[in-house]
N, C-alpha and C positions, 0 to 999 in steps of 0.2 A: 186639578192642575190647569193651569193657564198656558196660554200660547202667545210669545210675542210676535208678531208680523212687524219683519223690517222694511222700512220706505226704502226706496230704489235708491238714495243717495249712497244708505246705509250699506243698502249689499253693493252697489260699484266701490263704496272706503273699504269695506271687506276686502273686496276680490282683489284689490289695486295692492292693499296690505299682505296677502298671502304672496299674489307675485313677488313684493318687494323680498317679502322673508325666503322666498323658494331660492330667488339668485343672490343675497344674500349667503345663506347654505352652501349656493353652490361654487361661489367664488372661495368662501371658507375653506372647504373642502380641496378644492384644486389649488389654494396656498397652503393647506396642510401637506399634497399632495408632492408641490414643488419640494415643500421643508424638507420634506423626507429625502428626497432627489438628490438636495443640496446636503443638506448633512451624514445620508448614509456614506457614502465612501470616509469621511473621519472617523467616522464611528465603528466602518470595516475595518478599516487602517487599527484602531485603536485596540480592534481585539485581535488581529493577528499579532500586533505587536506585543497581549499579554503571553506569549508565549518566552519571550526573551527574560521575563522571571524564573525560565525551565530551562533551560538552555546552557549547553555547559560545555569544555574542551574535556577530551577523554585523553590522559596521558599515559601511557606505558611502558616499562620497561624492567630491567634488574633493578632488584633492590641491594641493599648494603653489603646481606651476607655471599653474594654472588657476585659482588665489583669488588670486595677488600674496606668496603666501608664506604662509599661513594655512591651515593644514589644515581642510577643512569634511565631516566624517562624522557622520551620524544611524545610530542604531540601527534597521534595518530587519529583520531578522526572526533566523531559528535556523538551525544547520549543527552539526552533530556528527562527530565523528573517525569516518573508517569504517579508516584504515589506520594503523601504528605510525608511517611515514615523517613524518606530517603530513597527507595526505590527509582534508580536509573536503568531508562532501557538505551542499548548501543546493540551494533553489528557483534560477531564471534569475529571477525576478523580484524576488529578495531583491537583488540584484548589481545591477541594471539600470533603467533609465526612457523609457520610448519606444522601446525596441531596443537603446538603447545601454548598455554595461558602465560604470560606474562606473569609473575609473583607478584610484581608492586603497578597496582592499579591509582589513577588519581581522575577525579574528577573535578575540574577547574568552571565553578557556577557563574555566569556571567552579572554584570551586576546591572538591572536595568534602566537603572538611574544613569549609568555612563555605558550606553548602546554602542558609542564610537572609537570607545576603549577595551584593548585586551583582556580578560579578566584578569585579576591581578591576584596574590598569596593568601591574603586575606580571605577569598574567599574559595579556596583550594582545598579538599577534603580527598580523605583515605579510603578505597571502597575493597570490597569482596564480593566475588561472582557466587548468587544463592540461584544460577539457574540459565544455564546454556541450551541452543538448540543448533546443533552443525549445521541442520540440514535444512532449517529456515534462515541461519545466520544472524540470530539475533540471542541476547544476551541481556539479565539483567542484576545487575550490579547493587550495592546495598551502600549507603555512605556509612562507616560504622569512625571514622576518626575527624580528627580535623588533619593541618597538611602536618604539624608536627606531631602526628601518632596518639593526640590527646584523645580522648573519649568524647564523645559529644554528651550535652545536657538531655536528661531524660524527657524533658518540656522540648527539646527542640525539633522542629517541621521544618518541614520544604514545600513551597510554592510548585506544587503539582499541575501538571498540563491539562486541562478535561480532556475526557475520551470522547470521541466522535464516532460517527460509523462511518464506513467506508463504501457500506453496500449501499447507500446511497447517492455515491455519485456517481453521475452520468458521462458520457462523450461529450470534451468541452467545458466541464463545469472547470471554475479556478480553485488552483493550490496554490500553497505558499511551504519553497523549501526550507530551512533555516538549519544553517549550522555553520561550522570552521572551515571550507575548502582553505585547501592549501592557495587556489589562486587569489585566493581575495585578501588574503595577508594573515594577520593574528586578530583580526575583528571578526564579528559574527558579519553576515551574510544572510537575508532574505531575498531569495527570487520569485515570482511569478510564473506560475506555467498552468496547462491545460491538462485536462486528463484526456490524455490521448487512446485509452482502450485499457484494457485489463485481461489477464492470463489468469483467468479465475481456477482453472484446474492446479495452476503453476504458483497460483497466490501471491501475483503479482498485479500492481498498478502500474499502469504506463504513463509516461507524463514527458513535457518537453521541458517543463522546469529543471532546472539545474540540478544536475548529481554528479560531484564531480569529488575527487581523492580528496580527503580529508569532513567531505560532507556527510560521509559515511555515519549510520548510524543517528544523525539528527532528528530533525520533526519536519513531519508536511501535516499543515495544517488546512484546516477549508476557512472559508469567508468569515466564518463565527469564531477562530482561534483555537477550534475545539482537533486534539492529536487526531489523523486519519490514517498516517504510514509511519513509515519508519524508510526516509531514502539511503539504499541499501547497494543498488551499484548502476552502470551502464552498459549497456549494449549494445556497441560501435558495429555503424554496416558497412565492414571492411571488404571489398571487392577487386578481384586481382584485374588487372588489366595488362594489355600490350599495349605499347607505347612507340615500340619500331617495328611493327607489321609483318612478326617473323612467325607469326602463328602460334608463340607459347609468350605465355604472363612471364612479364617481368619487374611487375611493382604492385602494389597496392594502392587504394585511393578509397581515403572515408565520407563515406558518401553524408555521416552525419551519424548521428547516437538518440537512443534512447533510454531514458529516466524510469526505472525501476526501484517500486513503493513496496514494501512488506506493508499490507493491510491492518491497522490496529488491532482487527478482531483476534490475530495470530499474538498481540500484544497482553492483550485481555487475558485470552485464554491461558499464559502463562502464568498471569498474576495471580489467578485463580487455583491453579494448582501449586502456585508458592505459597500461597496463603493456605492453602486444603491440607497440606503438607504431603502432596504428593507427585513432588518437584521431583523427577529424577534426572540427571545431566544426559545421561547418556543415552536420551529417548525421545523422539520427536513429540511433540504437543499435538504434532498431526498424523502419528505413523499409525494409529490405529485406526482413523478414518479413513486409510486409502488403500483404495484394490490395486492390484496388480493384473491389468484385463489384458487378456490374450484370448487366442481360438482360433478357426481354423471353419475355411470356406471350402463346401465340395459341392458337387453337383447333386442332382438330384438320385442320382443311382451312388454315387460315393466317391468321383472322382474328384480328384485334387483340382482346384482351381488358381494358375497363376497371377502374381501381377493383379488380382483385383484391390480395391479403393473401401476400406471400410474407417466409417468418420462415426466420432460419439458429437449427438446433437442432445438442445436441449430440447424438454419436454413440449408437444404440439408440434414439433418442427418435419416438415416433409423436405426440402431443399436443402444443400449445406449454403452456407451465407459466411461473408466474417462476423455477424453477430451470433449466429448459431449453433457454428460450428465446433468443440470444446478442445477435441486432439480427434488426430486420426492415424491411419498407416497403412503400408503395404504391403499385402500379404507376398511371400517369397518363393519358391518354385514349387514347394510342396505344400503351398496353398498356406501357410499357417505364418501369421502375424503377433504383432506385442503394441501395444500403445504403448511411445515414451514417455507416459506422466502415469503415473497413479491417480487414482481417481475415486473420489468420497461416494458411498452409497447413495442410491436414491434412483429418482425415476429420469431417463433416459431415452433415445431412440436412438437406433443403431441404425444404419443408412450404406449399402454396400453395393458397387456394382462394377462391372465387367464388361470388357468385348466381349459384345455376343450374348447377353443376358440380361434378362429383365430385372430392376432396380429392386432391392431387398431393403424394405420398412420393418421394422421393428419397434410396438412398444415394450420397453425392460428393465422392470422394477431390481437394479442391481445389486447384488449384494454377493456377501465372502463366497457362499455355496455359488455360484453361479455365475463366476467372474471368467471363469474359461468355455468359451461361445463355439458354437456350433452352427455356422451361417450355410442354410444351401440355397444354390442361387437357378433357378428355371431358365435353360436354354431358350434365346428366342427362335422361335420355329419359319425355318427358312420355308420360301415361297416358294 
């Protein structure tokens, strides 16, 4: 094998040629870099917008045999395609009035080619509830007619929403709500908002995005268009005040609201047991995952402890924090308390304390047998 030795012109035209190709590279790169810059927000814009092929008005009301022959439906809030078959998910309360299911359900699909227009008859279908849940508020519906009662074609689909996860977002990350509020007229409506925190015992997203009467039931979708929630209601911070300095409230004043998400996964999980065929209406999707934790704080000899502070944290956690913290309560003069959430198995730390007593850590792998606690808390020993 031979070896060539290059003249020094040769290796300075080398070295001079890599340079050129290195910044070359690197300019490429930092205009690919910009490209991206410049063209992502269209291209975010473009897939939240495929959502409005899902997108739909829910109408309800009496049907014929209950007016004398007169169809009587209002438009009561939003539901969007979650499946190809026709599978719409909305709120129970969009469908419903004092408990009862409305008989004549309609599903009104928006047409995306005309985003600035009503949906119109044409594209108006007949549905049936295959699958309610009271207690999460959500519901979902099957398109089985067209708006005149005809049957639909065996070949025919629907423009289904992708499923997203929800346990992926973070404080701050963006949503986008989309549906029919009543204030924005008879068009659809997409807003912009943040995820402002989550009530994960409570199975709820928090968000400053718009959730307002008639939004009910829609899509909150993330950056990629893919479904995360289902915006479900608000939760106004109504605070009394006095106003002529007589020492008792005499008004109210809303200090502002918050935007409450049903989490897709509560979404899923449904579809999954309509499909399993082990749909039953009158049964939460989640009532068999959640305890009912209660117990009861004494001393160390056995006496009842008042007024103490027991908080469920999550897993590694020694402090209560508002990231940490999941629910808590107050124990009542015979020492014994109740968490107001039910709460799904799994591993925990229980975190309890008192005037007058040194802090009680607990790790406590939770479960049915051992949902009623028995915390004793060590008097701190005076000087």
């Amino acid at each position: 094998m031979s070896c060539r030795i290059n003249s020094k012109s040769e290796v300075k035209h080398r070295a001079l040629w890599s340079q050129s190709r290195s910044a070359l590279w690197t300019r490429l790169r930092a205009g690919a870099a910009l490209a991206c810059l410049l063209v992502s927000p269209q291209l975010q814009a473009a897939e939240v917008k495929d959502v409005l092929a899902s997108i739909g008005q829910v109408l309800a009301g009496e049907d014929e045999d209950e007016t004398g022959g007169n169809l009587q439906v209002r438009l009561e809030g939003s539901g969007v395609v979650v499946s190809e078959e026709g599978i719409v998910v909305t709120n129970s309360h969009v469908i419903s009035e004092g408990g009862r299911v409305y008989p004549a359900i309609y599903f009104n699909l928006l047409d995306p080619a005309k985003p600035y227009s009503p949906p119109n008859r044409s594209r108006l279908y007949r549905t049936e509830v295959v699958l309610k849940d009271l207690d999460l508020d959500l519901v979902l519906l099957r398109i089985v007619a067209d708006g005149e009662g005809n049957p639909l074609l065996p070949s025919q689909t629907f423009k289904a929403v992708p499923l997203g996860d929800s346990r992926a977002l973070g404080f701050l990350d963006e949503i986008y709500t989309v549906g029919f509020p009543r204030a924005g007229g008879s068009t659809v409506t997409i807003t912009r908002g943040l995820v402002s925190g989550k009530e994960e015992l409570e199975d709820w997203i928090k968000t400053d995005a718009q959730v307002t009467h008639g939004n009910s039931g829609g899509a909150a979708v993330d950056k990629a268009g893919r479904l995360v929630g289902v915006p479900t209601k608000v939760r106004p911070d109504i605070q009394p005040v006095d106003t002529d300095n007589d020492g008792f409230p005499d008004g109210n004043v809303n200090f502002g609201s918050v935007g409450l998400v049903r989490p897709v996964e509560l979404v899923a999980k449904m579809l999954a047991s309509f499909r399993e065929g082990t749909a039953d209406s009158g049964k939460s999707v989640v009532a068999d995952e959640r305890l009912e934790v209660k117990g009861l704080v004494i001393t160390q000899t056995g006496e009842s402890i008042a007024e103490a502070l027991v908080g469920l944290l999550k897993p590694g956690s020694a402090e209560a924090t508002v990231e940490n913290l999941l629910t808590w309560a107050r124990a009542d003069q015979n020492g014994v308390f109740s968490f107001p959430t039910r709460v799904p198995a799994g591993e925990y730390v229980v975190r309890a304390r008192a005037n007058g007593y040194d802090v009680h850590l607990q790790n406590l792998n939770l479960q049915r047998e051992n949902a009623n606690l028995l915390i004793h808390l060590n008097a701190i020993p005076q000087p």
